[in-house]
Structures are given as structure tokens and as C-alpha cells.
C-alpha positions as CSV (number, residue, x, y, z in Angstrom):
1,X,-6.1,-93.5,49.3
2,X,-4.4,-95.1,52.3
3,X,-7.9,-95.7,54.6
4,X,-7.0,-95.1,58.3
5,X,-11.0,-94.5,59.6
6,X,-14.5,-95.5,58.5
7,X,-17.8,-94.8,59.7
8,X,-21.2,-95.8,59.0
9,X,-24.7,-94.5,59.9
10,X,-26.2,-96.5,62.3
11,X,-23.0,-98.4,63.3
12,X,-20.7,-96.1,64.3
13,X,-16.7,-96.8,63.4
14,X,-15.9,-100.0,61.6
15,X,-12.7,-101.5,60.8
16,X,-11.5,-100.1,57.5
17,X,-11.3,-103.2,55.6
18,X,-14.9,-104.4,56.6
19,X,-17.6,-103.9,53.7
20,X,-19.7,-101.7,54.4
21,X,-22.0,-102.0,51.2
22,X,-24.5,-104.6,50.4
23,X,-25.0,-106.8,47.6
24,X,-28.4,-105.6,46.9
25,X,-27.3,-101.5,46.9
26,X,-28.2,-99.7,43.7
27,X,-24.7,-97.8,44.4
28,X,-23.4,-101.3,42.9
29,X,-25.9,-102.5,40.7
30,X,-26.8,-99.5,38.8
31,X,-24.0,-97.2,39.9
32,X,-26.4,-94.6,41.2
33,X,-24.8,-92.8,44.2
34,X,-22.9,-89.7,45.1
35,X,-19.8,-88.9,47.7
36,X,-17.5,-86.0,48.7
37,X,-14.5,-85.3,48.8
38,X,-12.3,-82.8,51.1
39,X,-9.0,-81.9,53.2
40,X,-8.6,-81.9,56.9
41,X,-6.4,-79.4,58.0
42,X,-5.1,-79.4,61.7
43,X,-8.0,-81.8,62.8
44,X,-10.9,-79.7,61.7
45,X,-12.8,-80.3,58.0
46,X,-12.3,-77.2,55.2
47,X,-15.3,-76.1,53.8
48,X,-17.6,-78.5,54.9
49,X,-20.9,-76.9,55.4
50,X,-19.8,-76.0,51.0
51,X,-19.6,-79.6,50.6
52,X,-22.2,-81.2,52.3
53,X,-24.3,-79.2,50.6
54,X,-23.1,-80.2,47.4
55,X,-23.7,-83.5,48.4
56,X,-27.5,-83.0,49.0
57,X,-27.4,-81.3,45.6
58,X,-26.1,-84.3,43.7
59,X,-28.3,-86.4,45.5
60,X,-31.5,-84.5,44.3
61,X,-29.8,-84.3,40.7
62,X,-29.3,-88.1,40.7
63,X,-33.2,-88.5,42.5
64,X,-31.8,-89.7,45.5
65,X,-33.3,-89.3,49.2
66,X,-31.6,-86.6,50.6
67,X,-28.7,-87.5,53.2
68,X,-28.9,-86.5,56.7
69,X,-26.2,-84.2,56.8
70,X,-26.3,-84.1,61.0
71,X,-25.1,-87.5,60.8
72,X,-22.5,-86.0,58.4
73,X,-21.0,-84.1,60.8
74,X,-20.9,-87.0,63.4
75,X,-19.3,-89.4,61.1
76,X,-17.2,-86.6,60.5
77,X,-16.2,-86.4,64.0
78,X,-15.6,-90.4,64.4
79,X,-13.5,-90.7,61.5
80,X,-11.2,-87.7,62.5
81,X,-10.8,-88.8,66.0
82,X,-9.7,-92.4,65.0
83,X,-7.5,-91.0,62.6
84,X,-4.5,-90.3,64.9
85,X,-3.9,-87.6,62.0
86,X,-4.1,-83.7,61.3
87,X,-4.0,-83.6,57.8
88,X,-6.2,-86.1,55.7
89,X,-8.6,-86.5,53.0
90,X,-12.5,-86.3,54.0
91,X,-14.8,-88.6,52.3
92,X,-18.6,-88.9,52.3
93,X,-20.7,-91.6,50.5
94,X,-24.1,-91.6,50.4
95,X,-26.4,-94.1,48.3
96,X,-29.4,-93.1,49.0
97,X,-29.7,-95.9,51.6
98,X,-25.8,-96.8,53.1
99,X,-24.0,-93.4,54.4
100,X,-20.6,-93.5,55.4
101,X,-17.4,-91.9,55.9
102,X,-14.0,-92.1,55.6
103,X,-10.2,-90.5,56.1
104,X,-7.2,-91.2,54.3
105,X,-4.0,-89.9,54.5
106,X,-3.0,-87.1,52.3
107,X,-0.7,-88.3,49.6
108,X,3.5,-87.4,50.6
109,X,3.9,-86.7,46.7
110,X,1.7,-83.9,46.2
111,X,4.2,-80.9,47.6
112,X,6.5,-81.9,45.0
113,X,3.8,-82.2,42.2
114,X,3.1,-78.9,42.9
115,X,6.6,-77.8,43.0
116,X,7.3,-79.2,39.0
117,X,3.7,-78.8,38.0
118,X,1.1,-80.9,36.6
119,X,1.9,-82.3,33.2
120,X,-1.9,-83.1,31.1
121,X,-2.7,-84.7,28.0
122,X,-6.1,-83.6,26.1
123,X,-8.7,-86.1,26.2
124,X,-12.0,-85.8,24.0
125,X,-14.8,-86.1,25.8
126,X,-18.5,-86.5,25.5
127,X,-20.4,-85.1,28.5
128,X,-23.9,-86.1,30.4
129,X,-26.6,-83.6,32.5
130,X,-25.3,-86.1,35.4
131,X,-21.6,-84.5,34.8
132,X,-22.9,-81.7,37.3
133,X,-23.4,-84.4,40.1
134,X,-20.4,-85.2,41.6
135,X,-21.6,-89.0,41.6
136,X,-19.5,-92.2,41.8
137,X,-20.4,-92.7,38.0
138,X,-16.4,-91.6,37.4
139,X,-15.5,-94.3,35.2
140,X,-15.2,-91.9,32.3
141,X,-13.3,-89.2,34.2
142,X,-11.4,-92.5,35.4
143,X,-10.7,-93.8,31.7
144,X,-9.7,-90.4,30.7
145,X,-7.4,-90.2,33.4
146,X,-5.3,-93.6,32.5
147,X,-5.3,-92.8,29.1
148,X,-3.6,-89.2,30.1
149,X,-1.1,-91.2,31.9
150,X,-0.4,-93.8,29.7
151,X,1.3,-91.4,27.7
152,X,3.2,-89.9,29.6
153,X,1.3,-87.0,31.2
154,X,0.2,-86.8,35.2
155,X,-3.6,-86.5,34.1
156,X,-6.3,-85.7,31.4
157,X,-7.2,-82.7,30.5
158,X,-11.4,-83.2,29.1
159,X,-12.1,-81.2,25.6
160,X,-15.5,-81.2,24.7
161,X,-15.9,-82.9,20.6
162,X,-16.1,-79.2,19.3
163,X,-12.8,-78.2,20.9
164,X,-14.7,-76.4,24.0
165,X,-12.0,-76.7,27.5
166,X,-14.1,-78.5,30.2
167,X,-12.3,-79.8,33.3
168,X,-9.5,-82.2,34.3
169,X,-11.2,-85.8,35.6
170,X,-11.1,-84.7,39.4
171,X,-10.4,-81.2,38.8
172,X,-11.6,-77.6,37.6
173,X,-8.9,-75.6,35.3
174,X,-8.0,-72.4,35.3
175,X,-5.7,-70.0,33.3
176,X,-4.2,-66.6,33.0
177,X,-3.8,-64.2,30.6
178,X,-2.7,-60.6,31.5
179,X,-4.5,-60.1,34.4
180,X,-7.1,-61.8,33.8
181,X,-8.1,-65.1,34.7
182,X,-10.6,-67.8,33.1
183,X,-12.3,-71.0,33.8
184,X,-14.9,-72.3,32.2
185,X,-18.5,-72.0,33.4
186,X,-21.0,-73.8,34.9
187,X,-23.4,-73.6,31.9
188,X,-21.4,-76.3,30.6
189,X,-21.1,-79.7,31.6
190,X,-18.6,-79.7,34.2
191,X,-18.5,-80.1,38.1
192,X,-19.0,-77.0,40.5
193,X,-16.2,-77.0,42.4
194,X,-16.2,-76.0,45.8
195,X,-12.5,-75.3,45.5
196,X,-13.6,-73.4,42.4
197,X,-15.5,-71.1,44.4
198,X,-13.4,-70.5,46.7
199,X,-11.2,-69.1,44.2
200,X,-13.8,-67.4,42.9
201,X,-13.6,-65.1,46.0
202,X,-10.1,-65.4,46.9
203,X,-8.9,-64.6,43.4
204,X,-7.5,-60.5,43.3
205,X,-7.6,-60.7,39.7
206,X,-10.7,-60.6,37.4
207,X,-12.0,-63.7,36.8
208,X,-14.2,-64.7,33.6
209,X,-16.1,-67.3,33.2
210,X,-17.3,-68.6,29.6
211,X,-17.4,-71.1,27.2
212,X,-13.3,-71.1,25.5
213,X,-11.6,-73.3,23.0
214,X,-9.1,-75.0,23.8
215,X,-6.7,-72.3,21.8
216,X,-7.8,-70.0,24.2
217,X,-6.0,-71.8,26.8
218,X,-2.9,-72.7,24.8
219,X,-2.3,-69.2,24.8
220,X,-2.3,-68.2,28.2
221,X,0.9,-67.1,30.6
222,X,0.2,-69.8,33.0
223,X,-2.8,-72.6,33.8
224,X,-3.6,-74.3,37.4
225,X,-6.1,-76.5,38.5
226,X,-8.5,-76.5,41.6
227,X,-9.8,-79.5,43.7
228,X,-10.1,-80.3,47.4
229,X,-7.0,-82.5,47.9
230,X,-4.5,-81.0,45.2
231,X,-5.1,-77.7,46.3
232,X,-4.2,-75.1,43.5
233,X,-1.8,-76.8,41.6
234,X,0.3,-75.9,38.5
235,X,0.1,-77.1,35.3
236,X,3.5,-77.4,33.2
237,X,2.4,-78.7,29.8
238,X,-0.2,-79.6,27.9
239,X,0.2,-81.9,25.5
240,X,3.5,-80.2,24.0
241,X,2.8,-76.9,25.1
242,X,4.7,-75.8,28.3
243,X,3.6,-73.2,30.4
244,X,6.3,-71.2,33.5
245,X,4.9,-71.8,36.8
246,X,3.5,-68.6,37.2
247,X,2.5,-66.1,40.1
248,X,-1.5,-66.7,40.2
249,X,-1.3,-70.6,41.0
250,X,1.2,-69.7,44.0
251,X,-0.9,-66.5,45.2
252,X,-3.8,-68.4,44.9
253,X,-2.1,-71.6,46.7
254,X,-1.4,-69.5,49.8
255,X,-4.6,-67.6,49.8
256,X,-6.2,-71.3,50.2
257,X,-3.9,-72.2,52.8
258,X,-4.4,-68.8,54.7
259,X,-8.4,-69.1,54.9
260,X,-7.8,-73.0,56.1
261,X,-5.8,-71.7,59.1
262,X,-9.1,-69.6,60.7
């Protein structure tokens, strides 16, 4: 992400290149922090209130002090203003001693993603408790997600080692059958979305929530993922299955885009 503002507790705005991290942080020596992630839209932060509490969630889950989240919203404010931008990505990092935040701009690329769909390649993979925290522990998702595109595909798609459908690296997935939609639930190891809940109430369509194999998904009409920066975005293949770009992803899309505009 192209950095255009950061912020830091205590300091206020800081040039975007300057570290802002010490040596000593346990965020770099033992890889214990957490962040958030989230789109701007016409100058004002989606969901926030969603996210910041997700981010004092992950910080209990990884036994971190809990982040102020007034200063949140400040650092919120700073990095927005010096922006110069409407739409950008949101980001919060908190280490349990450093808390900053940043904006980026949106990447120009992602309109036409959504307009081919997202092409993923199954990855197996073996999931942690500390899956459920959306910590900067990643390099796994990360892994997963060069191997995906190593072979060809835009991203991973994470299969548990008994064939159960988890999550994309960055992303929660979603298909339809029917009428009916499925995702996986938050029993299993996998991130709660806050896009994913969104959905959750935006959806018109039943929506089931369970533990599927990843036949289950092979056979649906169409599949889409959910995350704060992609949107709702359509998935073409997987592996060497194709899948239409159906109606759900594109209701769904401008449902999102809809609440964002209140």
C-alpha cells in the first residue's frame, strides 16, 4: 500500500517513511501485535466503531493491554486530513505499547478485478486459536498467498487438512447455491470479518453458516469473497473449476456501497 499519512500516539503525524517502531517492541521480536484494516469512503471511516472493536478483541485474545480507542479516532482524524484523498485504506496498529495509524491509497486495479473475478488456488492449511485475532502474525496467510499466485491464480484459497473450506489469506468466502448462501462459521478457525457481518445483515437471501467440505463449494452457482478493501468480490475459478459471475456478489457489492454512502 502506497502510504500517503501516518500517525502516532503521542506524536501526532510523522512523515511516512520515518520508523515509528522500536528495536526493543515485542511486535518485532516475538511478533505479538494486532492492526486493522478498513476503507475510507468520501473522507469519513466505514464501520469503524465494528473495527475498533475488533481490535480491542484481538488485543485481549493475544493478552495485550487494551488500546485506547479515543486516540483511535484522533489518529484517525490526522491521517485522513493529511491524506488529500477521499477514498483510502484505514490502518490501525497497536502493540500493546506503539499505536499508530496509517492511509494508503486504494489500489486502481481492484474495479477491474472485480469486473473478471478473482481467480484462487486451494492451499492446505493448518490453523491456530490465534487465527481468530486478526494479528500481524500473517506470515502463513502470506505464504499461502504467494504460493496461490505462483501458480497462476490471484490468491489462496485456505482448506483445512480434512478438506474443511476456511477462508482466503485476507479474506472470508462465500458461496451460493439456490438461494441460499454459505460461509463457513466462526466455530472454526477463521477470522470474524467485519465485512462478513455486514453481509450477514445485508444479505436478502438465507445465509448458513457451518462447517463444509470443500466439495460443498465446488458445487455452488457462484462464490465471492468479503474483506474491507476488496469489497465483495467475485471469484472465477478455483483451482480448475470456473464459476459465472453471478447475481449475489453484485447485489451484495452495491448493498455495501449503498450503506457506505449514509
Amino acid at each position: 500500500m502506497n502510504l500517503l499519512a501516518v500517525a502516532v500516539a503521542g506524536r501526532g503525524l510523522v512523515g511516512p517513511a520515518e520508523p515509528v517502531f522500536g528495536a526493543a517492541d515485542e511486535a518485532l521480536l516475538r511478533g505479538r501485535a494486532v492492526f486493522e484494516t478498513l476503507r475510507v469512503y468520501g473522507a469519513r471511516p466505514f464501520l469503524l466503531d465494528a473495527h475498533l472493536e475488533r481490535l480491542r478483541a484481538s488485543s485481549a485474545r493475544m493478552r495485550l493491554p487494551e488500546p485506547d480507542i479515543s486516540a483511535c479516532h484522533e489518529l484517525a482524524a490526522l491521517v485522513i486530513g493529511a491524506a488529500g484523498e477521499n477514498e483510502l485504506a484505514l490502518r490501525f496498529f497497536w502493540t500493546g505499547t506503539t499505536l499508530v495509524s496509517t492511509c494508503g491509497a486504494i489500489d486502481p486495479n481492484l474495479e477491474e478485478l472485480r469486473s473478471r473475478g478473482l481467480r484462487l488456488a486451494v492451499v492446505r492449511a493448518s490453523r491456530g486459536e490465534h487465527t481468530r485475532a486478526k494479528s500481524t502474525s500473517y506470515a502463513q496467510n502470506m505464504t499461502a498467498q504467494d504460493e496461490a499466485i505462483e501458480s497462476g491464480a490471484d490468491d489462496a484459497l485456505l482448506v483445512a487438512e480434512d478438506g474443511i473450506v476456511l477462508e482466503a489469506p485476507t479474506a472470508n468466502i462465500w458461496w451460493r447455491t439456490g438461494d441460499r448462501l454459505y460461509t463457513p462459521s466462526l466455530d472454526l478457525p477463521i477470522l470474524a470479518g467485519v465485512t462478513r457481518a455486514l453481509m450477514l445483515e445485508l444479505s436478502p437471501d438465507p445465509v448458513e453458516q457451518g462447517s463444509y467440505p470443500l466439495e460443498h463449494l465446488l458445487a455452488a452457482d457462484e462464490a465471492f469473497t468479503t474483506s474491507s478493501v476488496r469489497e465483495v468480490m467475485p471469484v472465477r475459478a478455483i483451482d480448475e473449476k470456473e464459476f459465472p459471475l453471478g447475481p449475489s456478489a453484485v447485489a451484495l457489492q452495491a448493498a455495501l456501497r449503498e450503506r457506505a454512502a449514509v
